[in-house]
N, CA, C and O atoms as CSV, one atom per row, in Angstrom:
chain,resi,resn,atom,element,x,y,z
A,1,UNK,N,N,-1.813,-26.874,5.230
A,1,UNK,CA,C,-0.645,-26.803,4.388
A,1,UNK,C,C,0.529,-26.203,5.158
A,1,UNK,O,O,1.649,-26.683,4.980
A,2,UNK,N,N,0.359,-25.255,5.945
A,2,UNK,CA,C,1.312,-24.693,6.533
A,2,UNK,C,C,1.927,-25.159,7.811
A,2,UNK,O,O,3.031,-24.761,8.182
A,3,UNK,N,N,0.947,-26.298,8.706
A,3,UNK,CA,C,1.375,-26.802,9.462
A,3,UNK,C,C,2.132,-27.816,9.191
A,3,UNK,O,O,3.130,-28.067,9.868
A,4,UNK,N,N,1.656,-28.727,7.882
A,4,UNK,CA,C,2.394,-29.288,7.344
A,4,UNK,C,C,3.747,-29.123,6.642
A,4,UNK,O,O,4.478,-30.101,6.484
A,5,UNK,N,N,4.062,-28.001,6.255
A,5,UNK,CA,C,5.213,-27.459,5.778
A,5,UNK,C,C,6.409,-27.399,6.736
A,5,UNK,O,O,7.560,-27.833,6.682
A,6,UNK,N,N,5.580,-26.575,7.787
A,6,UNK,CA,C,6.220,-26.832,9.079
A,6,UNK,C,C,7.168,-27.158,9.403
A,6,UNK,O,O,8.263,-26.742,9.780
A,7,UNK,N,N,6.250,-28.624,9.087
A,7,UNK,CA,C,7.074,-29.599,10.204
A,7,UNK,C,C,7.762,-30.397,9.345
A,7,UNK,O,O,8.302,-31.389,9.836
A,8,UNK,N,N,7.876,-30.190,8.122
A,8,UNK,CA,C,8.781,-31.010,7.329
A,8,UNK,C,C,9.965,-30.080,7.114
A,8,UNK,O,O,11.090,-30.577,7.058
A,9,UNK,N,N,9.783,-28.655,6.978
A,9,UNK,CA,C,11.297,-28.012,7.322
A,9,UNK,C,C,11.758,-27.344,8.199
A,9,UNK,O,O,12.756,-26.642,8.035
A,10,UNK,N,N,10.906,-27.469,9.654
A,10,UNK,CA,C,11.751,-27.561,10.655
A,10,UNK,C,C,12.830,-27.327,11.059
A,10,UNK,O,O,13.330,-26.436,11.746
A,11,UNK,N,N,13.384,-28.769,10.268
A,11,UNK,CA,C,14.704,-28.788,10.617
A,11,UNK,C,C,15.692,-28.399,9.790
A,11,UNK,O,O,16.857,-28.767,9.941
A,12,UNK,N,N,15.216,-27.471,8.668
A,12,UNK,CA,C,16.395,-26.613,7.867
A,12,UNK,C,C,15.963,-25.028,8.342
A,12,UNK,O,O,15.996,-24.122,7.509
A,13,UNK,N,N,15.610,-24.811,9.565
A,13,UNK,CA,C,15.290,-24.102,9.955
A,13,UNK,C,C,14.483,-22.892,9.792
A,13,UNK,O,O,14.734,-21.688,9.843
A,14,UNK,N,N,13.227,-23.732,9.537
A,14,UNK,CA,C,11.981,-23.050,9.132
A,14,UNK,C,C,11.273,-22.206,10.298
A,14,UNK,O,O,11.048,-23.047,11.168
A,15,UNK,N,N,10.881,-21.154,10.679
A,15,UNK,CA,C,10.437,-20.779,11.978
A,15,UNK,C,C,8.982,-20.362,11.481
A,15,UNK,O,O,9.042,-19.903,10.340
A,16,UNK,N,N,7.742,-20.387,11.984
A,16,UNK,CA,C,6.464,-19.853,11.922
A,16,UNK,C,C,6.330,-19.426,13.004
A,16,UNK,O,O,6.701,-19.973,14.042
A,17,UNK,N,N,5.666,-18.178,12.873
A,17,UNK,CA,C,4.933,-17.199,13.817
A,17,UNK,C,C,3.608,-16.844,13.670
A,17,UNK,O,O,3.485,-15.758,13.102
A,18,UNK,N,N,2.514,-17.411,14.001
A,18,UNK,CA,C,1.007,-17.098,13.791
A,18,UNK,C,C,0.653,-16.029,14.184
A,18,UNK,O,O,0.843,-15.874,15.391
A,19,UNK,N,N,-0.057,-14.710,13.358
A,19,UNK,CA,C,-0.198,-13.429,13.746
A,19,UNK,C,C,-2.135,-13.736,13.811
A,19,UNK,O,O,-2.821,-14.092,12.853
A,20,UNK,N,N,-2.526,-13.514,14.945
A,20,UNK,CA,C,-4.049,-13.152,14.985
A,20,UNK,C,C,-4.563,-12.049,15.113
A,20,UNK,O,O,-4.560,-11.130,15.933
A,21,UNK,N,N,-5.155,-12.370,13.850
A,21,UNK,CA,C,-5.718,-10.266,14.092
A,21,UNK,C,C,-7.298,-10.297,14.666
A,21,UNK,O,O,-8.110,-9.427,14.981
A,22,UNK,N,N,-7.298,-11.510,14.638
A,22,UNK,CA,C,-8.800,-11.220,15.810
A,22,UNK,C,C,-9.246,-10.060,16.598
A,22,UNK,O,O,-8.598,-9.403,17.412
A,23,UNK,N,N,-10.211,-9.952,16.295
A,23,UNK,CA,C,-10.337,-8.199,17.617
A,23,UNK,C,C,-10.619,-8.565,19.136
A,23,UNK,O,O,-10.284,-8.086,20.219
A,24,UNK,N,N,-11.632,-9.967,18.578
A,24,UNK,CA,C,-11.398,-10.632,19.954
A,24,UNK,C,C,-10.704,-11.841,20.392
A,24,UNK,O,O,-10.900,-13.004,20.039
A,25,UNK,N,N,-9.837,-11.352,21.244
A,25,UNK,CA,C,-8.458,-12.313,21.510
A,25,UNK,C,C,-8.878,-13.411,22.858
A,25,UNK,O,O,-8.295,-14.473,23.080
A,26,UNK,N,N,-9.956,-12.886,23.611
A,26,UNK,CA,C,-10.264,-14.388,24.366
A,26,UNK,C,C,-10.899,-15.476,23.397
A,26,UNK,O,O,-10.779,-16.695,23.519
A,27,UNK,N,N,-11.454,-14.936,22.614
A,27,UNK,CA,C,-12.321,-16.205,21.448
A,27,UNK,C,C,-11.187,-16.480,20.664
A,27,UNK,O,O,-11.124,-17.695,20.475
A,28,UNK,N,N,-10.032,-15.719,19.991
A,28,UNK,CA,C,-8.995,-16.305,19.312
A,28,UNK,C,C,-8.037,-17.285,20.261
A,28,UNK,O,O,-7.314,-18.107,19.698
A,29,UNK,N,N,-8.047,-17.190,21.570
A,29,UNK,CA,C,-7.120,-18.068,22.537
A,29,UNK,C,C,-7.868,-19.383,22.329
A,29,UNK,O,O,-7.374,-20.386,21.814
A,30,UNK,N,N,-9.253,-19.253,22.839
A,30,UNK,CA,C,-10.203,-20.603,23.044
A,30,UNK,C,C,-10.045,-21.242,21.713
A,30,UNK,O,O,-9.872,-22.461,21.676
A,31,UNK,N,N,-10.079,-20.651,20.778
A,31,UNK,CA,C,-9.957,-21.303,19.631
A,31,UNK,C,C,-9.028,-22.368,19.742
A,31,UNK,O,O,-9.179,-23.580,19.900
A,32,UNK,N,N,-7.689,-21.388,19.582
A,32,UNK,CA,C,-6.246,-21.855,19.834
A,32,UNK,C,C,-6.150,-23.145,20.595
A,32,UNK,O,O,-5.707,-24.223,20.199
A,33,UNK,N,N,-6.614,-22.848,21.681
A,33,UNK,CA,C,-6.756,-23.733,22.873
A,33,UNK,C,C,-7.898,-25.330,22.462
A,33,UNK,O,O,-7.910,-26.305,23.214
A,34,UNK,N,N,-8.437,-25.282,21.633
A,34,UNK,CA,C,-9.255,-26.096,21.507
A,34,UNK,C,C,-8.556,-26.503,19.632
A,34,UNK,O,O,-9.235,-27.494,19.367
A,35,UNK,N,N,-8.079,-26.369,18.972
A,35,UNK,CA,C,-7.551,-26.580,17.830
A,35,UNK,C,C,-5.512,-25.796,18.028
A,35,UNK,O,O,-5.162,-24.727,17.528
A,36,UNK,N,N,-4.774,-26.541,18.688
A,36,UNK,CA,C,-3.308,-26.182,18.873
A,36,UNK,C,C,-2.217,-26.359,17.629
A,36,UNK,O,O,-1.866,-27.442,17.162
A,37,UNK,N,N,-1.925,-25.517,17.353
A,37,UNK,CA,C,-0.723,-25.436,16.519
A,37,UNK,C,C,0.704,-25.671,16.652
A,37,UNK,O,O,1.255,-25.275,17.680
A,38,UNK,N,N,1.353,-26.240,15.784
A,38,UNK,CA,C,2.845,-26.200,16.234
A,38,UNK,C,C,3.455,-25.352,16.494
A,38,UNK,O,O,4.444,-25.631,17.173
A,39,UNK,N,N,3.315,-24.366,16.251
A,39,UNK,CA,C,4.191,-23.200,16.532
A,39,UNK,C,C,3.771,-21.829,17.130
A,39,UNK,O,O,2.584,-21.540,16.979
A,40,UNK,N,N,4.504,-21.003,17.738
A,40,UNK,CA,C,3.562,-20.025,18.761
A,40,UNK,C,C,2.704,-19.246,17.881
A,40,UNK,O,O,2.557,-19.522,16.690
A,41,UNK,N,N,2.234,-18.435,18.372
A,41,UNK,CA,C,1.054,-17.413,17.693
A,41,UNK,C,C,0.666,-16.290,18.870
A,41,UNK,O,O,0.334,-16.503,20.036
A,42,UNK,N,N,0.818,-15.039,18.173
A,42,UNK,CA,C,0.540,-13.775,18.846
A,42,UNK,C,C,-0.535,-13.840,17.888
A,42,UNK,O,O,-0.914,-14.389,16.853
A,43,UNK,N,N,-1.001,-12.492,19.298
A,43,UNK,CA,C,-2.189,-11.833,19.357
A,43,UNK,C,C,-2.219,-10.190,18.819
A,43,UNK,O,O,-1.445,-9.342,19.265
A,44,UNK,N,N,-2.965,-9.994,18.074
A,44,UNK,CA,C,-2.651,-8.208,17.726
A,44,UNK,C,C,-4.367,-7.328,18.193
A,44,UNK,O,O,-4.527,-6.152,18.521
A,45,UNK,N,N,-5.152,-8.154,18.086
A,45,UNK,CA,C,-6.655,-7.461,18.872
A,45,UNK,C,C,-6.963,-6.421,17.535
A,45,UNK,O,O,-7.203,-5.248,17.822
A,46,UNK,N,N,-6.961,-6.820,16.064
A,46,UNK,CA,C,-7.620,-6.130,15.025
A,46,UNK,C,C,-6.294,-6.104,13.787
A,46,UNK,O,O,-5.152,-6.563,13.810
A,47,UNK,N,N,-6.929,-5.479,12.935
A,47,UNK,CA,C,-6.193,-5.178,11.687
A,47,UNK,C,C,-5.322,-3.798,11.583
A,47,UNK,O,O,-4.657,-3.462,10.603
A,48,UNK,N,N,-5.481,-3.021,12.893
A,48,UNK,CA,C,-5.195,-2.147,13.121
A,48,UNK,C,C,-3.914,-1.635,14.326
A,48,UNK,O,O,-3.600,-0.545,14.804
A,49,UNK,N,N,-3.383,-3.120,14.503
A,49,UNK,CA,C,-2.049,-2.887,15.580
A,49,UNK,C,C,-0.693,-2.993,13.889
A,49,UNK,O,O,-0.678,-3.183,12.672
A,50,UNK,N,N,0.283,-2.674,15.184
A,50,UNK,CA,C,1.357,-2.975,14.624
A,50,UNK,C,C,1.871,-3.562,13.418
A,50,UNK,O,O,2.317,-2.963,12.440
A,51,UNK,N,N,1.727,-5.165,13.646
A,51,UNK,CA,C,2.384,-6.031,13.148
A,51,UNK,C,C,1.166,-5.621,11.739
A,51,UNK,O,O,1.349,-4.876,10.777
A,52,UNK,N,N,0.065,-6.355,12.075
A,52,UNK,CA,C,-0.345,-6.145,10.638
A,52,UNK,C,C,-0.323,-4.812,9.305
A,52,UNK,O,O,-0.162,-4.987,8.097
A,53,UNK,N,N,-0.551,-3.463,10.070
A,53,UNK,CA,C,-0.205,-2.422,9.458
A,53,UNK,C,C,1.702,-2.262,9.023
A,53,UNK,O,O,2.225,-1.460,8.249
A,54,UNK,N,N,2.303,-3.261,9.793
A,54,UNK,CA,C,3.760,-2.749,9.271
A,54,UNK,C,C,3.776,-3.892,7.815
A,54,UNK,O,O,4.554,-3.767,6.870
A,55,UNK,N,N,2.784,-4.916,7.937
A,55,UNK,CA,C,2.876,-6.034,7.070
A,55,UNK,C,C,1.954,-5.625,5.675
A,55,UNK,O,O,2.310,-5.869,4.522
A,56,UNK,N,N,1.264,-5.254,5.892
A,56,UNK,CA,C,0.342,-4.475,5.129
A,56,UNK,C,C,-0.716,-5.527,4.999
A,56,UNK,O,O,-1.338,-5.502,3.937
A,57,UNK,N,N,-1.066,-6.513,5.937
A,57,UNK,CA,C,-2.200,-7.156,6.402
A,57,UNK,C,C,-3.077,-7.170,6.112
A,57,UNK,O,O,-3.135,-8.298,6.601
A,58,UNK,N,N,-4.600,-6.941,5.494
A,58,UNK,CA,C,-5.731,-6.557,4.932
A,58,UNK,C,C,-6.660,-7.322,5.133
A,58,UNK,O,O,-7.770,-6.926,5.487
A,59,UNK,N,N,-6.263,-8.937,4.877
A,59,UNK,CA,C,-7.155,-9.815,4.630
A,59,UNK,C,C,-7.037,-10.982,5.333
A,59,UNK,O,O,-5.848,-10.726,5.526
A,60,UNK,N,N,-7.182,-12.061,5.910
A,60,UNK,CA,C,-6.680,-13.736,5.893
A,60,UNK,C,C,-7.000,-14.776,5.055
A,60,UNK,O,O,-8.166,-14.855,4.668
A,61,UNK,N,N,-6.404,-15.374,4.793
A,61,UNK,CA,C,-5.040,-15.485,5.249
A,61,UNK,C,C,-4.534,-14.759,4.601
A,61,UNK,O,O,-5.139,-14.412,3.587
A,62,UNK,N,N,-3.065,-14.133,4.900
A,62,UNK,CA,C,-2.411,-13.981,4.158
A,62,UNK,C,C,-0.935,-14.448,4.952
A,62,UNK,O,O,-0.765,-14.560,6.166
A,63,UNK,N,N,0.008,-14.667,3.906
A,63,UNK,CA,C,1.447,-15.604,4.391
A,63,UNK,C,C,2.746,-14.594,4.150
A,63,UNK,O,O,3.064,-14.195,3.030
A,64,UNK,N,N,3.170,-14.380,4.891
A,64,UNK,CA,C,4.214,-13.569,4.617
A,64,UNK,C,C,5.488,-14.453,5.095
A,64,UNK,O,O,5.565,-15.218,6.056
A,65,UNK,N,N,6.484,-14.101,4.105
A,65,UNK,CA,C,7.405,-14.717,3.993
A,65,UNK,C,C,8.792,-13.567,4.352
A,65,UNK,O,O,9.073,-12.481,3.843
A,66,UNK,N,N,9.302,-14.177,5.189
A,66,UNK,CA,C,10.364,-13.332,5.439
A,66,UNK,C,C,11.940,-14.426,6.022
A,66,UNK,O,O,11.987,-15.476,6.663
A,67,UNK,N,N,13.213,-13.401,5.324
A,67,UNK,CA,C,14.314,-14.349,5.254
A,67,UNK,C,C,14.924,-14.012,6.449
A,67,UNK,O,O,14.411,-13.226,7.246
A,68,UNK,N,N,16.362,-14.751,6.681
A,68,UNK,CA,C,16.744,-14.210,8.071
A,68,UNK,C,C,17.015,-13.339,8.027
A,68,UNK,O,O,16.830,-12.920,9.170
A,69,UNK,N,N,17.505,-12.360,7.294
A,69,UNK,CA,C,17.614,-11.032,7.746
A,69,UNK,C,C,16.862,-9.926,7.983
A,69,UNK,O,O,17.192,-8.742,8.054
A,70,UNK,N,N,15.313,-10.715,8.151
A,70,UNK,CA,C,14.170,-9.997,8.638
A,70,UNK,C,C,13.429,-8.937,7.353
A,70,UNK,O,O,12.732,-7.930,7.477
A,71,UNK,N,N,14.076,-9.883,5.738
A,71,UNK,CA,C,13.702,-8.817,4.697
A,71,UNK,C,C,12.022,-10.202,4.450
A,71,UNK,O,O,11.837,-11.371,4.785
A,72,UNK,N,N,11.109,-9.042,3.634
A,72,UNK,CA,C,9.826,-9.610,3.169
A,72,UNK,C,C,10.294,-10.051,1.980
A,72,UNK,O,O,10.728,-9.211,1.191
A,73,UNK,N,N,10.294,-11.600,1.585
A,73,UNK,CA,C,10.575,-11.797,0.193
A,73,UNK,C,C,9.116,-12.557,-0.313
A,73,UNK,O,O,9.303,-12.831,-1.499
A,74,UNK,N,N,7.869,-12.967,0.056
A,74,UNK,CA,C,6.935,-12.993,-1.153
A,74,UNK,C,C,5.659,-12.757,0.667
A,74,UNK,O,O,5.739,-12.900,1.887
A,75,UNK,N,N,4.752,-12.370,-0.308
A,75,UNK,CA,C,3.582,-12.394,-0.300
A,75,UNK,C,C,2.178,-12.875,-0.610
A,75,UNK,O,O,1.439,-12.385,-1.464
A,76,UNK,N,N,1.851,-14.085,0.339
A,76,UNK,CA,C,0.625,-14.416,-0.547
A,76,UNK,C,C,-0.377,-14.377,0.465
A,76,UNK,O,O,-0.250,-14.672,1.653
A,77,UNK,N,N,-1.893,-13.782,-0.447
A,77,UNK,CA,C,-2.947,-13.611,0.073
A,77,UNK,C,C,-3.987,-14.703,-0.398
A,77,UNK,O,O,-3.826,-15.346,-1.435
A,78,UNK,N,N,-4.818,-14.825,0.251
A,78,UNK,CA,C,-6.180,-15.525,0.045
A,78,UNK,C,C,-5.475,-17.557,0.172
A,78,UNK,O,O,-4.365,-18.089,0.200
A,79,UNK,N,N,-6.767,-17.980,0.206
A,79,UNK,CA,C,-6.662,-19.693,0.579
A,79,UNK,C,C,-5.977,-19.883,-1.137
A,79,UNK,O,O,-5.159,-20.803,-1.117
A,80,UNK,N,N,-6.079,-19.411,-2.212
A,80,UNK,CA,C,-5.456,-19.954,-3.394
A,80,UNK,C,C,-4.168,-19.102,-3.913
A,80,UNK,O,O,-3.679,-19.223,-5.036
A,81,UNK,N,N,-3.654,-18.119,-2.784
A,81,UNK,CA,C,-2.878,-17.422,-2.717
A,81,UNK,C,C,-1.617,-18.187,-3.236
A,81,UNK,O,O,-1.049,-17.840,-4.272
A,82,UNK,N,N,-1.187,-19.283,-2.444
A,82,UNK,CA,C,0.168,-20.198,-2.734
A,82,UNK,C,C,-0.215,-21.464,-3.132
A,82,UNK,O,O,-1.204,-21.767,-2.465
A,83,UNK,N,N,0.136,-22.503,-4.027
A,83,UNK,CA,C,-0.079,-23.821,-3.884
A,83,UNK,C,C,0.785,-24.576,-3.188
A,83,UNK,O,O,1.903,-24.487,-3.697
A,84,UNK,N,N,0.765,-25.212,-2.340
A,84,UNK,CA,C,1.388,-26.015,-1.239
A,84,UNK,C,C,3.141,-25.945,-2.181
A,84,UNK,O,O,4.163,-25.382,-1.788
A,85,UNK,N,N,2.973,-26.566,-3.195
A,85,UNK,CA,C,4.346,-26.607,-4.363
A,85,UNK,C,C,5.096,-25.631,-4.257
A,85,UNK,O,O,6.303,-25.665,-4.020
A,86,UNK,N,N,4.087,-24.228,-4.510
A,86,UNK,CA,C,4.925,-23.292,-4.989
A,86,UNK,C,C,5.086,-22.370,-3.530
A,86,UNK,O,O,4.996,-21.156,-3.711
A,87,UNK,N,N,5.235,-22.666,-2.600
A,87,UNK,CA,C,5.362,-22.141,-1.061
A,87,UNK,C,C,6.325,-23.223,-0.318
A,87,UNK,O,O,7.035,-22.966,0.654
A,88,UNK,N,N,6.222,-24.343,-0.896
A,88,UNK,CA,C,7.496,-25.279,-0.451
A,88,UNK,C,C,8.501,-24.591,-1.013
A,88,UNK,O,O,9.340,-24.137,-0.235
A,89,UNK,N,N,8.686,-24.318,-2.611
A,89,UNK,CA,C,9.609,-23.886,-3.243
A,89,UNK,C,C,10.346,-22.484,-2.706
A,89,UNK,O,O,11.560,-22.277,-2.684
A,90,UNK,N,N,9.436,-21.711,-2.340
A,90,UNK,CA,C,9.926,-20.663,-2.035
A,90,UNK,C,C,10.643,-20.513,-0.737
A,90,UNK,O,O,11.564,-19.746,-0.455
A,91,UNK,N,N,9.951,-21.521,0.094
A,91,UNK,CA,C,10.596,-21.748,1.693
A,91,UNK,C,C,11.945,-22.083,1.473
A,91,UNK,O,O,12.810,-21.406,2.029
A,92,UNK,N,N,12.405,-23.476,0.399
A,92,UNK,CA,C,13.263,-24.027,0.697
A,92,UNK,C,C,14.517,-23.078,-0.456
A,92,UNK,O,O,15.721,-23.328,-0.490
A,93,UNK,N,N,13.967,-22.239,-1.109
A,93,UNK,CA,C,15.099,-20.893,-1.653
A,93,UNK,C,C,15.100,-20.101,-0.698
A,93,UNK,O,O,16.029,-19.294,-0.657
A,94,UNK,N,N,14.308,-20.081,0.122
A,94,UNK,CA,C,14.843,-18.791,1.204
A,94,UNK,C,C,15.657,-19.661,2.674
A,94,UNK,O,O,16.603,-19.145,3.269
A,95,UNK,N,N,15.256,-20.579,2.933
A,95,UNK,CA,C,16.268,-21.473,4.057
A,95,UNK,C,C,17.573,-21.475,3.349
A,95,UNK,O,O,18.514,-20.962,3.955
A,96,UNK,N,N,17.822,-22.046,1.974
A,96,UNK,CA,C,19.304,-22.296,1.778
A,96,UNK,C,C,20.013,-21.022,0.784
A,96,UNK,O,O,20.924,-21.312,0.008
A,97,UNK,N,N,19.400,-19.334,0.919
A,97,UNK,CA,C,19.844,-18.348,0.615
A,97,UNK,C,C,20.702,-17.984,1.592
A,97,UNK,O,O,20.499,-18.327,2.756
A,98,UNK,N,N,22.083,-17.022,1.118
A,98,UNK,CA,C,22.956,-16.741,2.565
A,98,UNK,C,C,22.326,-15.339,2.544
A,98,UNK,O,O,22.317,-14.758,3.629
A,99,UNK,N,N,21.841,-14.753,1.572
A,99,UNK,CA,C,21.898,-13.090,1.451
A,99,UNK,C,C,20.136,-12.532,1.003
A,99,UNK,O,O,19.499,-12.898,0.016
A,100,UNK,N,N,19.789,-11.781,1.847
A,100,UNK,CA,C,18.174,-11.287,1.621
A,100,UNK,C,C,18.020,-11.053,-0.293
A,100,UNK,O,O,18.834,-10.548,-1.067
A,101,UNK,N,N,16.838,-11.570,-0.532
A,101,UNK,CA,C,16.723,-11.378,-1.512
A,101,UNK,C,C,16.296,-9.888,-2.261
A,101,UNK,O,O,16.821,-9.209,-3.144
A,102,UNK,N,N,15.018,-9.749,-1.397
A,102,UNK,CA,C,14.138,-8.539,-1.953
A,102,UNK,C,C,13.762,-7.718,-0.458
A,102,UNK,O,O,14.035,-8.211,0.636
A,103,UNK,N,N,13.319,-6.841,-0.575
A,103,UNK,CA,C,12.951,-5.977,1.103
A,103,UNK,C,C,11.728,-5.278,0.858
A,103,UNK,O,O,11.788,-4.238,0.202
A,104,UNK,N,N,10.812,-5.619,1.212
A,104,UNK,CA,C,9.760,-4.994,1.126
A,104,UNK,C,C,8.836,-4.046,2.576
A,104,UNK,O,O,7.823,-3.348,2.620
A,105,UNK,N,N,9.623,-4.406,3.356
A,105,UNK,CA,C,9.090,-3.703,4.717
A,105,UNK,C,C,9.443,-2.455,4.915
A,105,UNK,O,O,10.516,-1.972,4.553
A,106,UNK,N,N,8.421,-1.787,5.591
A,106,UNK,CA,C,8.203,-0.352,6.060
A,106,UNK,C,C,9.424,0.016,7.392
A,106,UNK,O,O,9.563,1.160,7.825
A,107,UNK,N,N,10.064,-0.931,7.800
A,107,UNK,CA,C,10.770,-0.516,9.168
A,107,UNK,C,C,12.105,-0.760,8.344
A,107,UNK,O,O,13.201,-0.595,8.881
């Protein structure tokens, strides 16, 4: 769903960043490497770096949504977390917003 989303808004300037919280990051590369994604993807080596503790991370999937001004405007966890519909919807209110909606981040 998300690769697919992707690549259909793209070009209203959709950006994805794949966060792996794998602990082990040579088996998360090979993965990578053997199943490739459109878009880049870091490495964090557990649930316990940075990115996921500033995100409040817990589980996978989970999708975090953030506008350009680097604010968190939704959150969804688990595979029935978003329906493809209602994560299009929200993408394409946050691409054609000029002003952050909501802020939910720790930094």
């Amino acid at each position: 769903m998300l690769v697919r989303l992707y690549e259909q808004l793209r070009p209203q300037g959709l950006t994805v960043i794949g966060v792996n919280v794998d602990s082990d990051v040579d088996a998360a590369k090979k993965w990578l490497n053997q199943n490739p994604l459109p878009f880049p993807s870091v490495f964090t080596g557990g649930f316990e770096a940075e990115i996921p503790l500033d995100y409040g991370v817990r589980s996978i999937p989970t999708n975090v949504l953030v506008d350009r001004e680097r604010y968190v405007v939704q959150v969804s966890v688990g595979f029935g977390g978003a329906s493809e519909r209602r994560m299009r919807e929200s993408l394409e209110t946050v691409l054609e917003a000029q002003q952050p909606i909501l802020s939910l981040c720790r930094k």
